[in-house]
Backbone atoms as SQL, in Angstrom:
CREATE TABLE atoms (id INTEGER PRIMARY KEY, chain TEXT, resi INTEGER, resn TEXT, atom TEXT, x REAL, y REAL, z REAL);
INSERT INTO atoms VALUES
  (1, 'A', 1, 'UNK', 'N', -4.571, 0.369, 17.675),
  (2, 'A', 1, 'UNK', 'CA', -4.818, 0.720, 16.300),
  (3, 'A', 1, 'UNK', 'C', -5.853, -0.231, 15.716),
  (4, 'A', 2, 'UNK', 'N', -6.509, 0.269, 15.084),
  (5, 'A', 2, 'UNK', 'CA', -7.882, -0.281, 14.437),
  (6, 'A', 2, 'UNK', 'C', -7.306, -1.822, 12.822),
  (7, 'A', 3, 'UNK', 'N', -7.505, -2.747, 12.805),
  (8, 'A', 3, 'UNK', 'CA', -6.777, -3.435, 11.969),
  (9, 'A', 3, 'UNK', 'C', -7.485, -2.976, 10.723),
  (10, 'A', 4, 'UNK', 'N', -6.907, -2.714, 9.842),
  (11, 'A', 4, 'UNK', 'CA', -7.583, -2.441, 8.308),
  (12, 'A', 4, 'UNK', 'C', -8.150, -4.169, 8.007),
  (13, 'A', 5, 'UNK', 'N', -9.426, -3.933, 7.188),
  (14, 'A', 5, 'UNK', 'CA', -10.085, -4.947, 6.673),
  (15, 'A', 5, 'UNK', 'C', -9.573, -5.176, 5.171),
  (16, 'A', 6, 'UNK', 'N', -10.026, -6.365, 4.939),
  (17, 'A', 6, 'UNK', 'CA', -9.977, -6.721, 3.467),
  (18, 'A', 6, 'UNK', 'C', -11.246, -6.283, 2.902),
  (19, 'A', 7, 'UNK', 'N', -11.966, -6.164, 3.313),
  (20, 'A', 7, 'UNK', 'CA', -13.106, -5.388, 2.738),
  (21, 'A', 7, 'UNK', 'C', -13.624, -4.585, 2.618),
  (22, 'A', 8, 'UNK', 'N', -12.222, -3.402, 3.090),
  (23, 'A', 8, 'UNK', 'CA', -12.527, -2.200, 3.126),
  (24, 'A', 8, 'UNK', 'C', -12.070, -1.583, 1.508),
  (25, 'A', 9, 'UNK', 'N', -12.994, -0.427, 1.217),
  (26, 'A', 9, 'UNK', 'CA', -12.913, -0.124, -0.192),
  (27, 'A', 9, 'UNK', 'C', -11.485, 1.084, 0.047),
  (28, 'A', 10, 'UNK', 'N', -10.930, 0.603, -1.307),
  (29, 'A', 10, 'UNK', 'CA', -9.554, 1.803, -0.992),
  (30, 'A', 10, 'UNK', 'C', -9.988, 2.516, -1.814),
  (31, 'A', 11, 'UNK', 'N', -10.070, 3.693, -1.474),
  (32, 'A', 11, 'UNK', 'CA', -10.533, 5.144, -1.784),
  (33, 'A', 11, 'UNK', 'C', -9.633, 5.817, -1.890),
  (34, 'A', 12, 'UNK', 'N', -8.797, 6.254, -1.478),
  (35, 'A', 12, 'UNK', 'CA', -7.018, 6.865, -2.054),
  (36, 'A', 12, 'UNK', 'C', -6.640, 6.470, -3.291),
  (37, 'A', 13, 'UNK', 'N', -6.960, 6.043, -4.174),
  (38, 'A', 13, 'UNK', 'CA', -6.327, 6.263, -5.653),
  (39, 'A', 13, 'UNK', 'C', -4.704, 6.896, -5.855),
  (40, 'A', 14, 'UNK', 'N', -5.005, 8.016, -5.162),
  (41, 'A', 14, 'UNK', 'CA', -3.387, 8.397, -5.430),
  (42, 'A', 14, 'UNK', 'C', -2.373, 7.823, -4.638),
  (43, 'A', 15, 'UNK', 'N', -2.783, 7.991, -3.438),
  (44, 'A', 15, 'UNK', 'CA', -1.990, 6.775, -2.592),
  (45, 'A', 15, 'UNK', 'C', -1.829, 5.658, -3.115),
  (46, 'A', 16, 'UNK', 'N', -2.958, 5.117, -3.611),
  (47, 'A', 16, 'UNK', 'CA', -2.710, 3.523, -3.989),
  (48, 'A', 16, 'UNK', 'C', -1.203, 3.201, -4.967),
  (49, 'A', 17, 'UNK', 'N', -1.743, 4.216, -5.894),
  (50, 'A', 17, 'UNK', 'CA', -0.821, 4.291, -7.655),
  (51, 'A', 17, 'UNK', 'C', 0.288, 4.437, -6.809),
  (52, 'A', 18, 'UNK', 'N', 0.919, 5.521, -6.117),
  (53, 'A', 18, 'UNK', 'CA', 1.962, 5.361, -5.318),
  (54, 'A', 18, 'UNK', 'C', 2.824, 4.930, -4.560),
  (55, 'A', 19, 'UNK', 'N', 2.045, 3.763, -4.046),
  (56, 'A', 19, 'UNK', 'CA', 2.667, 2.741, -3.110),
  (57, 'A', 19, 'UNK', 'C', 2.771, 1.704, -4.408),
  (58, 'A', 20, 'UNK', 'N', 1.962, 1.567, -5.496),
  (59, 'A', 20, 'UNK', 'CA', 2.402, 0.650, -6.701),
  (60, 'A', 20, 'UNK', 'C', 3.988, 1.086, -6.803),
  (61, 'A', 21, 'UNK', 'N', 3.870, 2.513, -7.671),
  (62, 'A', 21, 'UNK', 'CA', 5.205, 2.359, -7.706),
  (63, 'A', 21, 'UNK', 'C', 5.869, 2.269, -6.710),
  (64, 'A', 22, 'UNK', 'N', 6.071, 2.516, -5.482),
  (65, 'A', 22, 'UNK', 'CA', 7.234, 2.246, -4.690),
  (66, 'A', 22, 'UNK', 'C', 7.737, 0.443, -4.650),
  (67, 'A', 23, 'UNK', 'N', 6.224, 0.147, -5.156),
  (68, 'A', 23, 'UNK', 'CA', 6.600, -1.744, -5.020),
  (69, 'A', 23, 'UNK', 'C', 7.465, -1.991, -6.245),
  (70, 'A', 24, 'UNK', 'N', 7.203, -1.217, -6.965),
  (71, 'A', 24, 'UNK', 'CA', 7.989, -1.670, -8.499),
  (72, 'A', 24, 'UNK', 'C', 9.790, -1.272, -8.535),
  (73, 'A', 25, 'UNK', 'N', 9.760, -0.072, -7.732),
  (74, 'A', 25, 'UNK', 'CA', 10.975, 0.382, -7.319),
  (75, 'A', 25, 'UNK', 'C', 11.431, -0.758, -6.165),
  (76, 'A', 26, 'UNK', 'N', 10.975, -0.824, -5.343),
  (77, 'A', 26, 'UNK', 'CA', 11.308, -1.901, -4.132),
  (78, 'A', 26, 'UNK', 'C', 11.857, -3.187, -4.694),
  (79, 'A', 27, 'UNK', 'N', 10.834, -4.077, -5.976),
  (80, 'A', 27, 'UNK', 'CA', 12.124, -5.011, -6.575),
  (81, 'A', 27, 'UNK', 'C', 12.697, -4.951, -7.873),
  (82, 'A', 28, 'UNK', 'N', 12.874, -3.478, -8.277),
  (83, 'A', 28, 'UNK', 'CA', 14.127, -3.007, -8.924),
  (84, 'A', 28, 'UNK', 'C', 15.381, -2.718, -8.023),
  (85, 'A', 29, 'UNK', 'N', 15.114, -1.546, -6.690),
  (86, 'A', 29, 'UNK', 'CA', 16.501, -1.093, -6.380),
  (87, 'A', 29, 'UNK', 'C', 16.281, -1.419, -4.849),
  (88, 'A', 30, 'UNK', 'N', 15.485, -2.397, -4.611),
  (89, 'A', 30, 'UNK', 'CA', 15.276, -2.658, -3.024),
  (90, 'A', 30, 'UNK', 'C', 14.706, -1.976, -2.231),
  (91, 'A', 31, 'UNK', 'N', 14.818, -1.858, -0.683),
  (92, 'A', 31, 'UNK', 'CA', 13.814, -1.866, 0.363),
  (93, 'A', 31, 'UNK', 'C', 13.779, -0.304, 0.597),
  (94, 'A', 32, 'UNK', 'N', 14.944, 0.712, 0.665),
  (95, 'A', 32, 'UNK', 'CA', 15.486, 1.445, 1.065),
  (96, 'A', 32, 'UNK', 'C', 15.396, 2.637, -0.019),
  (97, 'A', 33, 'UNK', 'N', 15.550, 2.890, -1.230),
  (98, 'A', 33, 'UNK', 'CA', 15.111, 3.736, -1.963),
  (99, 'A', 33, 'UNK', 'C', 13.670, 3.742, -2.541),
  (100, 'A', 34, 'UNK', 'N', 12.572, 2.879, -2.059),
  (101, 'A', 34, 'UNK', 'CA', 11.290, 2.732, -2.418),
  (102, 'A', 34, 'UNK', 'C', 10.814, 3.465, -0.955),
  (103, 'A', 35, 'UNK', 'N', 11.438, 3.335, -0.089),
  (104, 'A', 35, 'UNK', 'CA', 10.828, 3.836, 1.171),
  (105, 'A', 35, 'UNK', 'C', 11.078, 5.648, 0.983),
  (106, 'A', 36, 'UNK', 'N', 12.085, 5.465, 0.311),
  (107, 'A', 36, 'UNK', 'CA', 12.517, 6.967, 0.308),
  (108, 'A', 36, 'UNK', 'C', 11.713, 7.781, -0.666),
  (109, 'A', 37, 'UNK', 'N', 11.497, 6.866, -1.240),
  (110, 'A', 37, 'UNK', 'CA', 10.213, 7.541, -2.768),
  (111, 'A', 37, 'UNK', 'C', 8.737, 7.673, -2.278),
  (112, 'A', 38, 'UNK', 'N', 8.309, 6.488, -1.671),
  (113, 'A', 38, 'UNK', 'CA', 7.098, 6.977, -0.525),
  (114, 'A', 38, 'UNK', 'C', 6.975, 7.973, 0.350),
  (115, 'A', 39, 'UNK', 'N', 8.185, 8.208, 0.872),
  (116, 'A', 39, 'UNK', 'CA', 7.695, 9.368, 1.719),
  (117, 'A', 39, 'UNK', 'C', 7.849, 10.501, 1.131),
  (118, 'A', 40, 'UNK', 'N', 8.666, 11.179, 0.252),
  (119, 'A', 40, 'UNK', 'CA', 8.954, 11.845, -0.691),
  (120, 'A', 40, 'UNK', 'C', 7.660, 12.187, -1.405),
  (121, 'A', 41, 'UNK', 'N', 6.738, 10.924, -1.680),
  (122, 'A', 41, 'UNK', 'CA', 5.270, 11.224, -2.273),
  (123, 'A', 41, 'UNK', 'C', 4.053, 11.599, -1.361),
  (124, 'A', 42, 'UNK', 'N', 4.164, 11.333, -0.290),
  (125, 'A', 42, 'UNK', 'CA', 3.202, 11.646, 1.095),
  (126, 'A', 42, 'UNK', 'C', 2.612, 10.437, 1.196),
  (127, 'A', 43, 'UNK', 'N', 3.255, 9.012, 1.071),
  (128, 'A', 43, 'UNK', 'CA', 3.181, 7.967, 1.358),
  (129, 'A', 43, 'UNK', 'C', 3.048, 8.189, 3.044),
  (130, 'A', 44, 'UNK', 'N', 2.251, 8.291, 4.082),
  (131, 'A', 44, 'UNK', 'CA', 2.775, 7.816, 5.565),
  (132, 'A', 44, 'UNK', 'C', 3.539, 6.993, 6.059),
  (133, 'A', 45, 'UNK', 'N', 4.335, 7.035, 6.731),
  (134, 'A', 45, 'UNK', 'CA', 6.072, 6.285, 6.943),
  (135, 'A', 45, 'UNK', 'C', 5.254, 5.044, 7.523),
  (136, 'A', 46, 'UNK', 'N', 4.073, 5.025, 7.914),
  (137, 'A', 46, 'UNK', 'CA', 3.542, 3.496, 8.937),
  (138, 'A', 46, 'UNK', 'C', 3.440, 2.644, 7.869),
  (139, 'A', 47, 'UNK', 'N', 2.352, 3.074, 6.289),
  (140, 'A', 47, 'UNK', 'CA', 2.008, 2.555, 6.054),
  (141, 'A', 47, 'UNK', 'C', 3.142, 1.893, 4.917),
  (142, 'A', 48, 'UNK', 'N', 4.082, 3.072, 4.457),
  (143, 'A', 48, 'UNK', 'CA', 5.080, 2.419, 3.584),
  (144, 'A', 48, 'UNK', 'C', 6.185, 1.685, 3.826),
  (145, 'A', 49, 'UNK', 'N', 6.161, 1.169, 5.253),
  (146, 'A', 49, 'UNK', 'CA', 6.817, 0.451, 6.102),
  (147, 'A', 49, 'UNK', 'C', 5.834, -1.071, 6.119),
  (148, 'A', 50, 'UNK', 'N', 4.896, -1.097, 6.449),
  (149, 'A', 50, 'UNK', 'CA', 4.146, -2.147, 6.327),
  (150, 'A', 50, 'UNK', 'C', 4.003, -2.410, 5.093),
  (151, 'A', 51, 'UNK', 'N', 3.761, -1.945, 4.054),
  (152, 'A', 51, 'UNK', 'CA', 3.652, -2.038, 2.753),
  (153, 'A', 51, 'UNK', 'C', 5.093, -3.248, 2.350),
  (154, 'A', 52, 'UNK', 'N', 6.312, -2.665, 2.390),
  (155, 'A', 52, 'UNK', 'CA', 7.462, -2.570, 2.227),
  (156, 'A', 52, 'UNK', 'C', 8.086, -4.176, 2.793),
  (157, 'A', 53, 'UNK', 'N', 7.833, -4.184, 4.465),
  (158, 'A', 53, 'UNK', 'CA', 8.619, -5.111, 5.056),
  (159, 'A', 53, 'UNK', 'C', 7.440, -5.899, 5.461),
  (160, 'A', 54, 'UNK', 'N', 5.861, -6.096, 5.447),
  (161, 'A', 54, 'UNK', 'CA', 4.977, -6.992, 5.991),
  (162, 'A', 54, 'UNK', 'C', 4.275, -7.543, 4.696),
  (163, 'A', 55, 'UNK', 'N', 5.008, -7.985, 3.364),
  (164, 'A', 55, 'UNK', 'CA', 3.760, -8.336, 2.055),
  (165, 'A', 55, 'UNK', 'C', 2.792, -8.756, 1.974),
  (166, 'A', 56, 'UNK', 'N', 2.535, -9.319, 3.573),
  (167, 'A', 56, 'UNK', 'CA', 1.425, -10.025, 3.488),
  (168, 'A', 56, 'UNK', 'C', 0.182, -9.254, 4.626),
  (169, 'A', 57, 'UNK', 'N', 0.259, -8.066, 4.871),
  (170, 'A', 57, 'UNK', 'CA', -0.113, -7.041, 5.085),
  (171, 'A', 57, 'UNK', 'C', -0.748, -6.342, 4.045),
  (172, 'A', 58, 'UNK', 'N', -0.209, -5.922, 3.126),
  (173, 'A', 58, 'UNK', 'CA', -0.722, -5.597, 1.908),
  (174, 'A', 58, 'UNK', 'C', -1.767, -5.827, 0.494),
  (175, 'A', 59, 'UNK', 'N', -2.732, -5.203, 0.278),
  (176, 'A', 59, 'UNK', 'CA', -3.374, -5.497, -0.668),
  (177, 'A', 59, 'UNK', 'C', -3.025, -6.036, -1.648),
  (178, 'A', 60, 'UNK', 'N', -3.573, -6.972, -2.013),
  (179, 'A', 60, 'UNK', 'CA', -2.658, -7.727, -3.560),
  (180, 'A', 60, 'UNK', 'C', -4.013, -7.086, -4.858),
  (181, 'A', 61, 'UNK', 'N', -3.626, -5.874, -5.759),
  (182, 'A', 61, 'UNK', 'CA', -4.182, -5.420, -6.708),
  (183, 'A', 61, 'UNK', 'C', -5.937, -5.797, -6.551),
  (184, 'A', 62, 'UNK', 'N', -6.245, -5.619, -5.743),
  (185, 'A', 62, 'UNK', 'CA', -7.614, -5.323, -4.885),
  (186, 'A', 62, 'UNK', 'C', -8.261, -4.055, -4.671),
  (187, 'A', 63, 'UNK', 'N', -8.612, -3.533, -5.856),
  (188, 'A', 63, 'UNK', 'CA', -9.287, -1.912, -5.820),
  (189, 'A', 63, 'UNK', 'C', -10.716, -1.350, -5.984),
  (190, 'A', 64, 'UNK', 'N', -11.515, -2.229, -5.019),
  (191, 'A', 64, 'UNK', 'CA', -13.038, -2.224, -5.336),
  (192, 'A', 64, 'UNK', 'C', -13.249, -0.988, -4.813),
  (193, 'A', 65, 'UNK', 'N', -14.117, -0.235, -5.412),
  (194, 'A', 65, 'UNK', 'CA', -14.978, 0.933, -4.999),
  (195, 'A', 65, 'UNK', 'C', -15.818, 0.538, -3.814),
  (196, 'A', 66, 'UNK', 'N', -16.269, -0.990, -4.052),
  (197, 'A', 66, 'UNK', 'CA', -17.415, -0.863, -2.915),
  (198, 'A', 66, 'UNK', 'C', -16.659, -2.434, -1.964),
  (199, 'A', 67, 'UNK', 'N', -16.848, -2.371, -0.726),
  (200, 'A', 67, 'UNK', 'CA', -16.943, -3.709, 0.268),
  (201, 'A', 67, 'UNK', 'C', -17.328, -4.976, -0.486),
  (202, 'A', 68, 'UNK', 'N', -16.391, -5.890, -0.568),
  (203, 'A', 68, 'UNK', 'CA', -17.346, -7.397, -0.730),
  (204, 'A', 68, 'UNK', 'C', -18.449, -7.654, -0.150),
  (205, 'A', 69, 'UNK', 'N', -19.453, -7.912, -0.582),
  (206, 'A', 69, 'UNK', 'CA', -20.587, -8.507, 0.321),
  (207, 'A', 69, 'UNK', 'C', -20.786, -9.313, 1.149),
  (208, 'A', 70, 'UNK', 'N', -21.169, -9.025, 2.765),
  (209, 'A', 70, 'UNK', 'CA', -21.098, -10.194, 3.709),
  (210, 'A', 70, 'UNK', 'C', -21.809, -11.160, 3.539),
  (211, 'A', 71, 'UNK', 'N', -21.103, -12.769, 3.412),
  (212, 'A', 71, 'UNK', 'CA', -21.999, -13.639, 3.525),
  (213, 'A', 71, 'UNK', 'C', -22.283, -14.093, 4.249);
């Protein structure tokens, strides 16, 4: 599997907003009904699993349209 970059531009918008809320649900009612709300939304089970149980996997409110510039 190809590793996602940090400098890749997230272009899913709806995905994104979606996996927000599942994070907001995740530390309201925990691990297990946020997973269930992701997939329920067409969250992909890989990514709302990594999302979920790897935080440091995850984008931290990082929503550039375009790539950081290589220096």
């Amino acid at each position: 599997m190809a590793e996602q970059s940090r400098n890749d531009a997230r272009s899913d918008l709806v995905t994104a907003g979606q996996v927000d809320e599942g994070l907001k649900l995740c530390a309201r009612y925990g691990v297990h009904p946020a997973l269930l709300f992701m997939e329920q939304v067409g969250v992909p089970r890989r990514v709302a699993l990594r999302v979920l149980c790897s935080p440091e996997h995850f984008r931290q409110r990082d929503r550039r349209r375009q790539p950081r510039p290589v220096r």
